[in-house]
C-alpha positions in Angstrom: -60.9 35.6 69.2 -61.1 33.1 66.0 -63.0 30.7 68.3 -65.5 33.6 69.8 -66.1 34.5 66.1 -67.1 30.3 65.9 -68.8 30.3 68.3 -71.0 32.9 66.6 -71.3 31.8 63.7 -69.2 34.4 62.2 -66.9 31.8 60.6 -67.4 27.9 59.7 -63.8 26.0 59.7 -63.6 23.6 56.7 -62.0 20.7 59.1 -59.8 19.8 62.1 -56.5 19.4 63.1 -57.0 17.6 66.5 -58.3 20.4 68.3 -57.1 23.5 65.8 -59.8 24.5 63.4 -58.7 25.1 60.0 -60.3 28.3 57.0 -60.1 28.4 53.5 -58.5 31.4 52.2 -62.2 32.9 52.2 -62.0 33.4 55.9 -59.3 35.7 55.9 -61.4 38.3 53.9 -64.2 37.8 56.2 -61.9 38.0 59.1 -60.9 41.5 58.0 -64.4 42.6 57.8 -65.5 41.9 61.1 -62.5 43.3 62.5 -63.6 46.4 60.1 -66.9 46.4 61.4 -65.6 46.1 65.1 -62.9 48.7 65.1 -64.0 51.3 62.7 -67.6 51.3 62.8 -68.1 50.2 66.6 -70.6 47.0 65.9 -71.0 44.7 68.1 -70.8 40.5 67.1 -74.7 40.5 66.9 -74.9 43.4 64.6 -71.6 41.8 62.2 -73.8 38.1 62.2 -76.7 40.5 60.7 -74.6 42.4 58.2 -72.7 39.5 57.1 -76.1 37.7 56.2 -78.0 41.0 54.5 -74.8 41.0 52.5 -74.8 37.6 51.2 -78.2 37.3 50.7 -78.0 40.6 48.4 -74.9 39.3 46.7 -77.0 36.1 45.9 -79.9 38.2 44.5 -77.9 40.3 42.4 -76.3 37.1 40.7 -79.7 35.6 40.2 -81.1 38.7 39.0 -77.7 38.8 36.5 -78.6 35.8 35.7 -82.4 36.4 34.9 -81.3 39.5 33.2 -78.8 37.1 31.0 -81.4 35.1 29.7 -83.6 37.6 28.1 
């Protein structure tokens, strides 16, 4: 299942073992989430890609606007 999630650009490995991928620690937190999404809410890999992204790009916008608010 960790490949399909690969494949889809759910996860990014940091290297290779020969042919085993290897995660950070990070990965395991995302790992859960999908598996969140998937089992409790019923959302397909298409739908977690989407989510995933909205939710880093608003994490990103809340830091910069942290920051922004910072320098004021």
């Amino acid at each position: 299942m960790v490949a399909r999630f690969v494949d889809f650009g759910l996860l990014e490995p940091v290297g290779r073992d020969g042919p085993r991928l290897l995660f950070g620690m990070e990965a395991v937190l995302r790992v859960r989430t999908i598996q969140r999404l998937r089992r409790a809410l019923g959302v397909n890999l298409a739908g977690i890609a989407i989510i995933l992204d909205l939710t880093e790009r608003l994490r990103t916008m809340q830091q910069e606007l942290e920051w922004w608010r910072s320098r004021r």
